[in-house]
C-alpha positions as CSV (number, residue, x, y, z in Angstrom):
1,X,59.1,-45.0,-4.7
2,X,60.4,-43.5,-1.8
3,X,60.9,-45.7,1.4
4,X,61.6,-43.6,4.9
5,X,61.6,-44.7,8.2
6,X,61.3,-42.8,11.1
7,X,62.6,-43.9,14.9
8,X,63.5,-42.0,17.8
9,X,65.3,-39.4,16.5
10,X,64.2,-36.3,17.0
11,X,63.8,-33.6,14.4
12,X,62.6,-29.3,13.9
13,X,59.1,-29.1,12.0
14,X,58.5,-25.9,10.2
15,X,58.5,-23.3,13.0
16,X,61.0,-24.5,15.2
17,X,59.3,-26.8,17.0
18,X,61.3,-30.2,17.9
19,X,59.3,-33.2,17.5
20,X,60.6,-37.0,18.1
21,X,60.0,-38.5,15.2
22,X,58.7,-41.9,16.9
23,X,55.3,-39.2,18.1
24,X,55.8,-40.2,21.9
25,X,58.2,-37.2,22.7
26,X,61.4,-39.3,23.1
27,X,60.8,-41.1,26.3
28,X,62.6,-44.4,25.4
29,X,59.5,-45.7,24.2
30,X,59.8,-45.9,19.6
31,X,57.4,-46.9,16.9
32,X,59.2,-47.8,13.8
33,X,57.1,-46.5,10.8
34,X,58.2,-46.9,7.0
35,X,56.3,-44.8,4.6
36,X,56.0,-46.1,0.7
37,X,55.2,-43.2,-1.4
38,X,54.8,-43.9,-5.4
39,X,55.5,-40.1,-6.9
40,X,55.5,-39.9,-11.1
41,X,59.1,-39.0,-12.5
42,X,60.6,-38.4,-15.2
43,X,64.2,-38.4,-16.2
44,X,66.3,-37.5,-19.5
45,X,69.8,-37.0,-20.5
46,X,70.8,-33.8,-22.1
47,X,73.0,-33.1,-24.5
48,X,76.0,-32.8,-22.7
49,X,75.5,-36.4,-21.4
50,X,74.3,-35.1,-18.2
51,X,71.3,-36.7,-16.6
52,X,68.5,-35.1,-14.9
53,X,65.6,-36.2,-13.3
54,X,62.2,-34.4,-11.9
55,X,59.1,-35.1,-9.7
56,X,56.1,-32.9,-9.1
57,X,55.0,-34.5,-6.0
58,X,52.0,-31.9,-6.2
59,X,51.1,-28.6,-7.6
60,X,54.0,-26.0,-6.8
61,X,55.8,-28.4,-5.0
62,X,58.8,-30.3,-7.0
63,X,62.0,-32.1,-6.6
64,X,64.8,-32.4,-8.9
65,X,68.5,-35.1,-9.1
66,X,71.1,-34.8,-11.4
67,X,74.1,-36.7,-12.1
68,X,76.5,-38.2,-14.8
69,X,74.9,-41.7,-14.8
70,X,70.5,-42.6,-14.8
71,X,71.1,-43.9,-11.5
72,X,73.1,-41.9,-9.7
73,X,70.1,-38.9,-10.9
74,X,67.4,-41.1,-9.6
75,X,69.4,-41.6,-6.4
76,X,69.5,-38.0,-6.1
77,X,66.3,-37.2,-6.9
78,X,65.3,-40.0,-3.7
79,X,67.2,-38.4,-1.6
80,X,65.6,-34.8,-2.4
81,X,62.5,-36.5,-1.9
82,X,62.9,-38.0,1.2
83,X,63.8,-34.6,2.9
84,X,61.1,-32.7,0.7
85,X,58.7,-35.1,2.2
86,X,60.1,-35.0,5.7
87,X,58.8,-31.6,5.2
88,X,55.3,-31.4,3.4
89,X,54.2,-35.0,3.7
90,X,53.0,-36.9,1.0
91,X,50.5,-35.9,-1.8
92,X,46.9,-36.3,-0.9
């Protein structure tokens, strides 16, 4: 699960154009939103001891985290996540 949340901060959407992330444009005025997204995973240790971890979150779009321990892959695979998502959106 990947848990985001979203204030007055502003950030570019695909094309350049700036956004505030609260929706209202950034006139002192915020809407806190959290987002819980449950995306399939899977994760496996290779032979070098290396672990690796992979979500399709739908088709052709993907996210991958790596690291020397389960948890430090699965943190990296959240925080993929959370920007590929900033991105695309969730799977509908």
């Amino acid at each position: 699960m990947v848990t985001m949340a979203a204030s007055d901060e502003h950030f570019r959407r695909p094309g350049g154009q700036e956004q505030f992330a609260d929706g209202f444009g950034g006139d002192g005025t915020s809407l806190q939103v959290a987002v819980a997204v449950r995306i399939p995973y899977a994760v496996q240790q290779d032979e070098a001891g290396f672990w690796c971890a992979h979500a399709q979150v739908r088709q052709g779009v993907a996210s991958f985290g790596d690291g020397l321990t389960r948890e430090a892959a699965l943190d990296d695979l959240r925080t993929g996540l959370a920007a590929l998502l900033s991105v695309v959106g969730p799977q509908s």
